[in-house]
BAMIDO-24649 format. One record per residue: residue in one letter; y, z, x of N, C-alpha, C in turn. Coordinates in steps of 0.2 Angstrom, whole numbers, plus 5000, padded with zeros to 4 digits. Each point is the difference from the previous one (the first is absolute). Layout:
<recs>
AYZXYZXYZX ...
</recs>
This chain:
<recs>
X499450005004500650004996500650005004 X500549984999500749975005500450054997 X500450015006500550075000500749994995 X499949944995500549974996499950034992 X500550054997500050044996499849964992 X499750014996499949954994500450024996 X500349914998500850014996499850014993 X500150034995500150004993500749964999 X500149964997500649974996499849925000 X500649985000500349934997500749985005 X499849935004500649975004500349994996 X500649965001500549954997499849944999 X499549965004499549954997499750034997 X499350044998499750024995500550014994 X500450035000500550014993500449944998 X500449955005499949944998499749944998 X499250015002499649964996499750034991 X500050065003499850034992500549994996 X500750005001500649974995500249954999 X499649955004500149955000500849955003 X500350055004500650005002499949985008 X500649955003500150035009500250065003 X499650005004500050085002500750015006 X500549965000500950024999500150034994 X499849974994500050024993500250095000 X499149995002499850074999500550075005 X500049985005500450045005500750014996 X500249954997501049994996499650054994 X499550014999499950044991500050065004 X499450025004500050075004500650025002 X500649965002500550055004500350004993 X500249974995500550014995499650064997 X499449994999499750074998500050075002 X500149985006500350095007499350025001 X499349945001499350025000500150005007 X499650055004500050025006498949995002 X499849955004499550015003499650075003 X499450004996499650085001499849995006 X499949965004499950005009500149935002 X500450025006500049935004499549995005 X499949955001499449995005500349925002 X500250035007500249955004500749964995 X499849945001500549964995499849994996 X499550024999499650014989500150044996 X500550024996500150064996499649984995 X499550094996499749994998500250044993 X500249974993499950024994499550034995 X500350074997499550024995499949944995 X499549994998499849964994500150004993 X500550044998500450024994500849975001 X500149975006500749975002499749924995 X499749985001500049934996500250014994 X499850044997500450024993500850044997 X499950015006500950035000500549965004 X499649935004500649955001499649934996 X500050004994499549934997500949974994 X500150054998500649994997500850035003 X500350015007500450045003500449955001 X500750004993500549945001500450005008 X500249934999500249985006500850025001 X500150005005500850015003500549964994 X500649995000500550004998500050004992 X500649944997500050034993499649964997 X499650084992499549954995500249964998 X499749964999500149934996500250024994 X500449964995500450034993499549994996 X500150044996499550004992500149914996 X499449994997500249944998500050024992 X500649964998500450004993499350004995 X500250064994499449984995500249964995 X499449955000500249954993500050044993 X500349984996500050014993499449984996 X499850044999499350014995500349964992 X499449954999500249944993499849974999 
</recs>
């Protein structure tokens, strides 16, 4: 067995293939989310597996888009 510790989580590839997003993507959701990696490992940060669902919907930078006008019911 190799002196290399076994990782529990999820990359930034692993979480952007499951969301089906680029893993830029994914990194811009994590920091807008204030989500901080449970261990680094080298230059691989590694996430808990409950972060895919707390960045799957985590709106983007600037302003929302406007509400679109409702039609008249008739």
């Amino acid at each position: 067995m190799s002196d290399m510790k076994l990782m529990n989580g999820l990359t930034i590839r692993e979480i952007a293939e499951m969301l089906g997003i680029e893993p830029k993507a994914v990194m811009a959701r994590l920091l807008n989310a204030g989500i901080e990696p449970k261990q680094k490992a080298g230059r691989t940060n590694i996430y808990a597996p409950d972060v895919v669902e707390a960045i799957r919907n985590v709106p983007g930078r600037g302003r929302p888009p406007k509400p679109k006008p409702e039609t008249p019911a008739g």
